[in-house]
C-alpha positions in Angstrom: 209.7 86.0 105.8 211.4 88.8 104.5 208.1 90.5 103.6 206.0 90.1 106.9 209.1 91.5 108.6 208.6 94.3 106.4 204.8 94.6 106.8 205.1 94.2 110.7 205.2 97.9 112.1 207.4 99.1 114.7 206.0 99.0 118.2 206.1 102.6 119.6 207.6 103.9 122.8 204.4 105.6 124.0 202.5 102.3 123.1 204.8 100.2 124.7 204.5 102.0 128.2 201.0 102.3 127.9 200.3 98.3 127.7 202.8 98.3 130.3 201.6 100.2 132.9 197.7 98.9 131.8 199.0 95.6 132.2 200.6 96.2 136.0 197.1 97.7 136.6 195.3 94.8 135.6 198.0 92.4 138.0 197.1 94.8 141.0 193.6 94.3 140.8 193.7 90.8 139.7 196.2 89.3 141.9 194.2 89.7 145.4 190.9 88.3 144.3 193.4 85.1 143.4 194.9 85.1 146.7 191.3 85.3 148.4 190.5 82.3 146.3 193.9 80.2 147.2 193.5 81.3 151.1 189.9 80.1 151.2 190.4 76.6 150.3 193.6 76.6 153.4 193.4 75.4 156.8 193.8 78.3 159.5 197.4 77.1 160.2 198.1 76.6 156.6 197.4 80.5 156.0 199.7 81.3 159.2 202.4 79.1 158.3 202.7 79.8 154.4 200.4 82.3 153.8 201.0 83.2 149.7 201.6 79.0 148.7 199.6 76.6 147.5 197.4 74.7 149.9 198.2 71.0 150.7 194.7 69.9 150.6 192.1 72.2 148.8 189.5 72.4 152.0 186.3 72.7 150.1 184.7 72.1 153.3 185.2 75.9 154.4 182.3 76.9 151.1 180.4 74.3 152.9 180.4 75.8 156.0 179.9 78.8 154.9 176.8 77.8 153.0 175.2 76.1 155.6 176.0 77.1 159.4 177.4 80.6 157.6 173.5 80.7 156.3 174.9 82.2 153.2 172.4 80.9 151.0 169.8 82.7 153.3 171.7 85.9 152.9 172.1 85.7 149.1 168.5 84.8 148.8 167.5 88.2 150.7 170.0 90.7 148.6 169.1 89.2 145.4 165.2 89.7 146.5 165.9 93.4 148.1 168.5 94.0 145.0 165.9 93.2 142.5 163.3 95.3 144.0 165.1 98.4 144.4 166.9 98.0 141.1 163.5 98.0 139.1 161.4 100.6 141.1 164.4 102.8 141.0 165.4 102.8 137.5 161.6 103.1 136.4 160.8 106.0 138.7 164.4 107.6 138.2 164.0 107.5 134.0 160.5 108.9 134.4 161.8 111.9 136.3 164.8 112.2 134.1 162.5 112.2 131.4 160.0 114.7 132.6 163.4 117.1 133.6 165.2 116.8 130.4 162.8 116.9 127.4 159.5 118.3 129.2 159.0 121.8 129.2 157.9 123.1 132.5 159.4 126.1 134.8 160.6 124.5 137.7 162.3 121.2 135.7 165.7 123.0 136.6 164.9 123.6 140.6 163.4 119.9 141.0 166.7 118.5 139.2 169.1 120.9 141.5 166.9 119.6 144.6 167.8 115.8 143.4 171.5 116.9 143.4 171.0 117.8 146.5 169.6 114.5 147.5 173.9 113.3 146.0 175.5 115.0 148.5 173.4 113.8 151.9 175.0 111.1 153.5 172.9 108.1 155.2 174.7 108.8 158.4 172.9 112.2 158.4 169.6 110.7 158.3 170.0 106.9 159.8 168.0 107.7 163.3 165.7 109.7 162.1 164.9 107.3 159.5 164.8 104.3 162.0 162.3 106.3 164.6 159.8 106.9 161.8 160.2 103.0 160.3 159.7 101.6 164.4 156.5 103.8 164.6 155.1 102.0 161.2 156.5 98.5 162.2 159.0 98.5 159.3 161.8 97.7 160.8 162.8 93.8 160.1 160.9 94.2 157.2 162.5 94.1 153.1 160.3 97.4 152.7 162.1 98.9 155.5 165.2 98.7 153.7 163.9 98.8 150.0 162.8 102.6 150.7 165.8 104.0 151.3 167.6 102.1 149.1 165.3 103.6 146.8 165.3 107.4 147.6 169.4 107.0 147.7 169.7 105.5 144.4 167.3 108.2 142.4 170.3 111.2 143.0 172.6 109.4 140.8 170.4 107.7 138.1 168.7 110.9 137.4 171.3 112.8 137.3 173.2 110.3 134.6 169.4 109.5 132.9 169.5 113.7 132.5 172.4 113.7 130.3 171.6 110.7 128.4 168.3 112.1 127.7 169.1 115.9 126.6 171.6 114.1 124.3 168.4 112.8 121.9 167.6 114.9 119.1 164.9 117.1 119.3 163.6 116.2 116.3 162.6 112.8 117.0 159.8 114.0 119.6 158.5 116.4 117.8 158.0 114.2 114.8 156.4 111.7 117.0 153.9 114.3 118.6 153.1 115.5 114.8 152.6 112.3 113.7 150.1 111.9 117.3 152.1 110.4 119.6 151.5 110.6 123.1 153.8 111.7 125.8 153.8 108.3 127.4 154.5 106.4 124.1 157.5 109.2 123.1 159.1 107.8 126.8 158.5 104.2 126.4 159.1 103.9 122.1 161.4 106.9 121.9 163.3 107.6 125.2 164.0 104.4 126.5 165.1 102.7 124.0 168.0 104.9 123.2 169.0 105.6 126.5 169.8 102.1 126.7 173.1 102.4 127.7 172.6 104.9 130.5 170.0 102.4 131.7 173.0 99.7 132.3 175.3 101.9 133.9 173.1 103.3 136.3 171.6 100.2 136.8 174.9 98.7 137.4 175.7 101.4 140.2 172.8 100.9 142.0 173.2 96.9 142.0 176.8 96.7 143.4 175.8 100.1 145.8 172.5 98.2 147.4 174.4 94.7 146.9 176.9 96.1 149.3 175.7 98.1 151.8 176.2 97.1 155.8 175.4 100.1 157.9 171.4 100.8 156.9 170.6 96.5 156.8 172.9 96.2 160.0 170.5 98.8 161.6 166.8 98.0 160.3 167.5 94.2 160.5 167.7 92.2 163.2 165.8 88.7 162.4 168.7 86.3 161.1 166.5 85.1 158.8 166.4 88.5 156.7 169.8 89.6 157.3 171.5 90.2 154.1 174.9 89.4 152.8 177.3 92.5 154.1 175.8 91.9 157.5 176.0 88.2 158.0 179.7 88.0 156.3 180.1 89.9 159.9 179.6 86.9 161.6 182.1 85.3 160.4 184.7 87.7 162.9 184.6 86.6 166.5 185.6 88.8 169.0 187.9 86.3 170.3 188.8 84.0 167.5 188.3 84.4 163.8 188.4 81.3 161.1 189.9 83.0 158.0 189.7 80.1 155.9 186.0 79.9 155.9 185.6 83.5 156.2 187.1 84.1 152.7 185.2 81.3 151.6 182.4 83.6 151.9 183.8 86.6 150.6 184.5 84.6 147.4 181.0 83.4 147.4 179.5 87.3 147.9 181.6 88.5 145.3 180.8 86.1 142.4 177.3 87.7 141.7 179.1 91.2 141.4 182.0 90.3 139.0 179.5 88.4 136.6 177.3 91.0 136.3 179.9 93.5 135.7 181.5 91.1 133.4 178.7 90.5 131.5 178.0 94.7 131.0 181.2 95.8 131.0 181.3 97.1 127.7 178.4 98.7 127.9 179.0 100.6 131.4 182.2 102.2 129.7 180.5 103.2 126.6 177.4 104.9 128.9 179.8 106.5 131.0 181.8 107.9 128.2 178.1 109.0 126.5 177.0 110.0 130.1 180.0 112.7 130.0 179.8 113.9 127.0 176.2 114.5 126.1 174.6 117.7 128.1 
């Protein structure tokens, strides 16, 4: 005993207050999405009348609800299509064009990256009637592809701009031994490139899931059958402009939140370490 006392080292201050205050963080965050769950399976007058205890009965009839007449399931179906969709075309056109600006030599790579920068600080407020004139006169309004394009176009900004970094961080050397030994410029992006931005591939991938898995104002505007609606609009239904049921209301916040926090869990590590990379290299 004597010995492992001996071996043990002493905690330090600095340490101490770290894990401390990391700790307090992780309560903060933690803690509401626990009380979201415990509310959701309350009555109404059990969250008025006791609003942080247990609940009596767990009322799993509010996920119910909120599955069926909610039409949640309808909802998830059409942001896990429209998420899906954008997620691929944007991370394949925004890696080609990172590509192309970062290890390509051509004179106007550095005006056609500021000119996606540009494209960062626009807001979709700035261009939401204009945008919804132009989709009514090509019917593609109520449409997926009305709300996949600028899903699109708003989520190339940021992945190029990360992809950029990621990809003037690769050694020099490795292209130019591939084009010696006759290696195309197509097979140096998909053999070379791709796989060792990897990482910057998740996080950006990542961002544009939870962005496009959350947005209200453009699918609010563009959609109008309830059949298409997607998630963020149709939790909107759940507030009544005379009454509101909070029970089954949270029900289906829990139930739109679950995809996000699996797929972060699940690539967590890897978001950290590309953002870290992301910051550094360049």
């Amino acid at each position: 005993m004597e010995k492992r006392s001996k071996n043990r080292r002493p905690v330090k201050p600095s340490s101490a207050i770290k894990y401390t205050v990391l700790t307090m963080l992780a309560l903060i965050y933690v803690l509401p999405l626990l009380w979201i769950v415990m509310v959701s399976l309350k009555t109404n007058a059990e969250i008025f009348s006791n609003p942080f205890g247990w609940p009596d009965v767990l009322q799993l009839g509010n996920y119910i609800f909120a599955w069926n007449q909610g039409m949640l399931g309808t909802a998830l179906k059409n942001s896990f299509i429209i998420c899906f969709i954008t997620l691929f075309f944007s991370l394949f056109i925004g890696s080609m064009a990172a590509f192309g600006i970062a290890r390509m030599r051509w004179k106007l790579s550095g005006p056609t990256f500021v000119y996606f920068l540009i494209g960062m600080m626009v807001p979709v407020h700035c261009v939401l009637i204009p945008l919804f004139v132009t989709f009514s006169k090509l019917h593609l309004t109520n449409t997926y592809i009305g709300l996949i394009i600028p899903y699109i176009t708003f989520a190339l900004p940021m992945i190029i701009f990360i992809l950029t970094n990621f990809y003037k961080g690769i050694p020099g050397e490795l292209f130019d031994a591939a084009c010696i030994d006759g290696c195309s410029i197509y097979k140096a992006y998909f053999s070379i490139a791709l796989p060792l931005a990897k990482t910057g591939l998740m996080v950006t991938g990542m961002m544009t899931f939870v962005n496009t898995w959350n947005e209200l104002l453009v699918a609010m505007v563009f959609i109008s059958d309830p059949a298409k609606k997607t998630l963020p609009v149709t939790l909107t239904y759940f507030v009544g402009p005379y009454a509101t049921n909070y029970s089954q209301m949270f029900a289906a916040i829990v139930i739109s939140v679950i995809p996000t926090i699996i797929v972060y869990c699940a690539f967590s590590n890897q978001i950290v370490d590309g953002l870290t990379q992301g910051a550094i290299k360049g």
